[in-house]
Every structure is written in C-alpha cells, then in structure tokens.
C-alpha positions as CSV (number, residue, x, y, z in Angstrom):
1,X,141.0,161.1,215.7
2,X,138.4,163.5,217.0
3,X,139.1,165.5,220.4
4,X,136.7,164.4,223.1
5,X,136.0,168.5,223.5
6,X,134.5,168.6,219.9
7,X,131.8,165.7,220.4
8,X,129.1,167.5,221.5
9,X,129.7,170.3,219.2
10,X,130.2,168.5,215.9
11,X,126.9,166.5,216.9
12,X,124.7,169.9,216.9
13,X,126.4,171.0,214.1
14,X,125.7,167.5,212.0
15,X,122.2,167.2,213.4
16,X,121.2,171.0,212.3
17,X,123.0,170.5,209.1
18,X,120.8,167.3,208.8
19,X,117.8,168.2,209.4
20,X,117.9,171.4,206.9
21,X,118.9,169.3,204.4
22,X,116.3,166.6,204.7
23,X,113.5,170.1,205.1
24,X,114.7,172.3,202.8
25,X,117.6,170.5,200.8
26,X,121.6,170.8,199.8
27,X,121.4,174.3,199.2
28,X,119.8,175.8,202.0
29,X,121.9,173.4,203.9
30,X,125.5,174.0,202.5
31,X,126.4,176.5,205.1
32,X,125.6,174.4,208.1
33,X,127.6,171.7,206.5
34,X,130.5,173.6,206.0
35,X,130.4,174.7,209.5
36,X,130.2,171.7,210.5
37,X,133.6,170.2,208.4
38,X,135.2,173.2,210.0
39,X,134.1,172.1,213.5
40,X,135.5,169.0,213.0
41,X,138.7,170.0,211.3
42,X,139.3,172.1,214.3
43,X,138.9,169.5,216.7
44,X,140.7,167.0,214.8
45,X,142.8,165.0,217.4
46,X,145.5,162.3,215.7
47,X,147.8,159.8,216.8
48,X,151.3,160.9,217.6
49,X,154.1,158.7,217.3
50,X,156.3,159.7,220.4
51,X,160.4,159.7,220.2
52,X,161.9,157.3,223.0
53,X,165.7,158.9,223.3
54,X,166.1,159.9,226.5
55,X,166.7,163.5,227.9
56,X,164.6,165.0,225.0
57,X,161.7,167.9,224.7
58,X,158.8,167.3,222.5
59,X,156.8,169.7,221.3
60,X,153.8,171.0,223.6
61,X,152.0,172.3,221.1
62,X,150.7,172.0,216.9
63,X,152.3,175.5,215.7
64,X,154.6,177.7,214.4
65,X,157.8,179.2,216.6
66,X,157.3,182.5,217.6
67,X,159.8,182.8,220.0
68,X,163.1,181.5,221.3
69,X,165.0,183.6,223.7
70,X,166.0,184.1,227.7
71,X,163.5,183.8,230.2
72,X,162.4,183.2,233.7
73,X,160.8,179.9,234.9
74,X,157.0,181.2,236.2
75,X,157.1,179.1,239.1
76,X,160.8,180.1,240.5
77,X,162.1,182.6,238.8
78,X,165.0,181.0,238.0
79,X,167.2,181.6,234.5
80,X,165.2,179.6,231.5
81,X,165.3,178.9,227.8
82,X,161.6,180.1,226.7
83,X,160.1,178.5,223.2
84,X,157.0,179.9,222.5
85,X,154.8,178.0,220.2
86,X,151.4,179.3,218.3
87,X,148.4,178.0,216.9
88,X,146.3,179.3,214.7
89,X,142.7,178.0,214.0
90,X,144.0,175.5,212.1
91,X,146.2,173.6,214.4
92,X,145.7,170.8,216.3
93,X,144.5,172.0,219.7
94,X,145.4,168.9,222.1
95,X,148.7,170.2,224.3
96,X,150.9,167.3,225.0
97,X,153.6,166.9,228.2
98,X,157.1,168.0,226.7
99,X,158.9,165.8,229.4
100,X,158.0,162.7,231.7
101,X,158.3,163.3,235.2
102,X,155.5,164.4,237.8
103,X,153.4,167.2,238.3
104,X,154.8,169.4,241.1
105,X,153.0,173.0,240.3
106,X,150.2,174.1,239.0
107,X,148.6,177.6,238.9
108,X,145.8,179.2,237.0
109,X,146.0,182.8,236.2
110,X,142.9,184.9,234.9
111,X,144.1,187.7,232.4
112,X,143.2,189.5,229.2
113,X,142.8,188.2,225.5
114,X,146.0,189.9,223.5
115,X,147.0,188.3,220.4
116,X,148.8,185.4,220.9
117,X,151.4,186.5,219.1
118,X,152.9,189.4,221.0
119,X,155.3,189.1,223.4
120,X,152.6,190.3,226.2
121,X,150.5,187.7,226.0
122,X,152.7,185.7,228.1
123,X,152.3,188.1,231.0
124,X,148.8,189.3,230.7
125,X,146.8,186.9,229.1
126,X,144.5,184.3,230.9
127,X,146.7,181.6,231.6
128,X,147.6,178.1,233.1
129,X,150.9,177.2,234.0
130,X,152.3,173.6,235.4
131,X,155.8,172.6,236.5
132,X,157.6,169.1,235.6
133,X,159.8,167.7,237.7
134,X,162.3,165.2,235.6
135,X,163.1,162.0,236.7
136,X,166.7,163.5,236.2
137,X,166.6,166.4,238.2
138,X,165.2,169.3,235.9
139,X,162.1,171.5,236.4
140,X,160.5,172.2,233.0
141,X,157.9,174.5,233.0
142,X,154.8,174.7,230.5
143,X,152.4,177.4,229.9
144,X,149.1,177.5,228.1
145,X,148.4,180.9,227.2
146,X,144.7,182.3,225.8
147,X,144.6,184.1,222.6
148,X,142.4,186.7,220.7
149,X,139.8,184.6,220.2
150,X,140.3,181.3,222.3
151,X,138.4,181.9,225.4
152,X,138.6,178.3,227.2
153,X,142.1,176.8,228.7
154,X,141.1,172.7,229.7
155,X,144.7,171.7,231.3
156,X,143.9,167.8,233.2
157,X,146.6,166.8,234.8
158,X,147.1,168.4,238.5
159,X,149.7,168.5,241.2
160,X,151.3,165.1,242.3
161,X,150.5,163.5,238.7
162,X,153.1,161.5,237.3
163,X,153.3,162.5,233.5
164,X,155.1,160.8,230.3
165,X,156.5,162.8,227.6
166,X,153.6,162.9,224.8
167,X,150.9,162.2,226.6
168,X,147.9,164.5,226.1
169,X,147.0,166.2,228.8
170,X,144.4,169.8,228.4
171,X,143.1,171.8,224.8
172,X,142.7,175.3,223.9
173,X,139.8,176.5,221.8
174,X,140.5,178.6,218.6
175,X,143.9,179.3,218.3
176,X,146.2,180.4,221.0
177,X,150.1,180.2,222.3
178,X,151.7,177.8,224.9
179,X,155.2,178.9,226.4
180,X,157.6,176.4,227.5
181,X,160.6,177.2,230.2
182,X,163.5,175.0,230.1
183,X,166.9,174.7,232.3
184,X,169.5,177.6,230.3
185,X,171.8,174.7,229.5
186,X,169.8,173.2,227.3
187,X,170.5,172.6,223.7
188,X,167.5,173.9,221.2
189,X,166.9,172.4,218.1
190,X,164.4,173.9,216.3
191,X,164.5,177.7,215.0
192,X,162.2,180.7,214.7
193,X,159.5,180.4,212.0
194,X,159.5,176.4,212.1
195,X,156.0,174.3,212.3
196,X,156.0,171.7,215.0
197,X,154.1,168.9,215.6
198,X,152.6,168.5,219.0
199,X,154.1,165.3,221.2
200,X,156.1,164.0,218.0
201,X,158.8,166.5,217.1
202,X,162.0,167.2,219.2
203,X,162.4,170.7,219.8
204,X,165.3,170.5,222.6
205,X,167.7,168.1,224.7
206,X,167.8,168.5,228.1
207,X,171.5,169.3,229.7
208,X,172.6,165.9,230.8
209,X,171.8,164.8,226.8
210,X,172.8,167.2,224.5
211,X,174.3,166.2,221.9
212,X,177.8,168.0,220.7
C-alpha cells in the first residue's frame, strides 16, 4: 500500500513527529504529524486490479486527461495518437506499463520544469521516454514527463525487458505528466477532463481490437 520510494521518508517524518510529541507534546507536535499523513498519502501505492481483454491500453498514469490529439511517436517519428495524463500532488505516483510486450527503447532526456500542464512540457521538460514492442506488432510509446515541482523521474524497467500490461514499473515525485503515443488507428475511449486510474482503467484498444 505504501510506495517503496516513500519508506525512508515517512520513517523521518514519524520519528521527528515522535519524538516532539513524547518532548514537548500533541501541540507542539501537530505539524510534524500532519506532514507526515501528507507524506504518506503522497506515496500511497494500492493494488490494481488489471483488465485481461486482449489488445487493450491501460492507463499509465493516476490523473486527469489533459490531452488527446495527433502526435509523433518520440522514438520514430512516425504518426501517433498522444493521451496525456496529469497528476497532481494528490495522485497516485506509481506509472504502470500500458501494454505487455518488451522493452525495445529507452532514452532519458534532461530539460526544464514547465508546468505539467502545458502543452510544452512534453518537449522541454526533463524527461524519460521507453518504447513497447507488442506481442502483436505495435510500438506504443510512453513518456514520463517532470513537472513544476516534481524534480525526480525513477523509470526501472530498461531495454530488452519483457513487460506485462499493469505492472509497475518507475514513480514521479510531486505531481507531474506522462504522455503516451499510440499507433493512429487506434480507438480512444476515454475523453478530455476524465480521471484515470493508473494500470486498472482502459483508456484505448489497439487496432487489431477495436471494437465497432
């Protein structure tokens, strides 16, 4: 339930908290224990329960849609749906694989800290990027973006990895944006505005399953 990322943080945070309290009592000590609910909330990490049809897209990120519209993969260029997915401070920060396959790019890109949000970030923020080779034949590209205030992209999974649809696999610190590039015959279905839930919620079908 807790991300591994958190541990070392939310135990500074209780032991400070703790110790105050046991020297100086509850009032002197609220603050650190607020901070310290806050840490954990932040680094919350639950169980997803992961859809089994075939030729779907989960959700690589907690967040709300930002965008949906015409893109080019980052790896080849080529013609792509891009959904772009943001969290704020108090989403879920575990990214999850959108598609199984295997790992056959990876590239790390230093860059600014623009609000997620915009439409820039995409291009100039700091960056990671990987691209998923389907067992079916599609690339499916996945981007996690910095933000205004998250400073620290974790992304585990590297080139040659083979990678199942849900499972977790890197964590963005305190809100930030992760863009994902799929084939331009895919069939979206999810719509601007919506929240998602990270590894559990459908947000496309891939061409060979779309549904009519």
């Amino acid at each position: 339930m807790i991300a591994r990322e958190g541990w070392t943080r939310i135990a500074i945070a209780l032991g400070v908290a703790t110790t105050i309290h046991a020297l100086a009592g509850l009032w002197w000590a609220l603050p650190w224990w607020i901070v310290c609910l806050l840490i954990i909330q932040f680094f919350r990490d639950p169980k997803r329960i992961i859809p089994i049809q075939p030729g779907i897209v989960v959700a690589p990120a907690h967040g709300r849609v930002v965008s949906i519209e015409p893109g080019e993969d980052p790896f080849s260029g080529a013609k792509a749906i891009q959904i772009s997915i943001f969290m704020n401070i108090f989403s879920v920060h575990s990214n999850r694989i959108p598609v199984s396959g295997d790992i056959t790019q990876r590239q790390y890109h230093p860059g600014r800290f623009f609000n997620a949000e915009l439409d820039k970030a995409s291009q100039e923020n700091e960056r990671c990027a990987i691209s998923i080779h389907t067992d079916n034949g599609f690339d499916v590209s996945c981007v996690q973006i910095a933000g205004l205030i998250a400073r620290r992209i974790l992304t585990y999974v590297d080139v040659g990895d083979p990678v199942q649809r849900g499972q977790r696999f890197g964590f963005i610190r305190f809100g930030s944006r992760v863009d994902l590039y799929l084939p331009p015959q895919s069939r979206v279905a999810v719509s601007l505005g919506k929240w998602v839930l990270s590894g559990s919620d459908i947000i496309a079908y891939l061409p060979a399953f779309d549904k009519p």
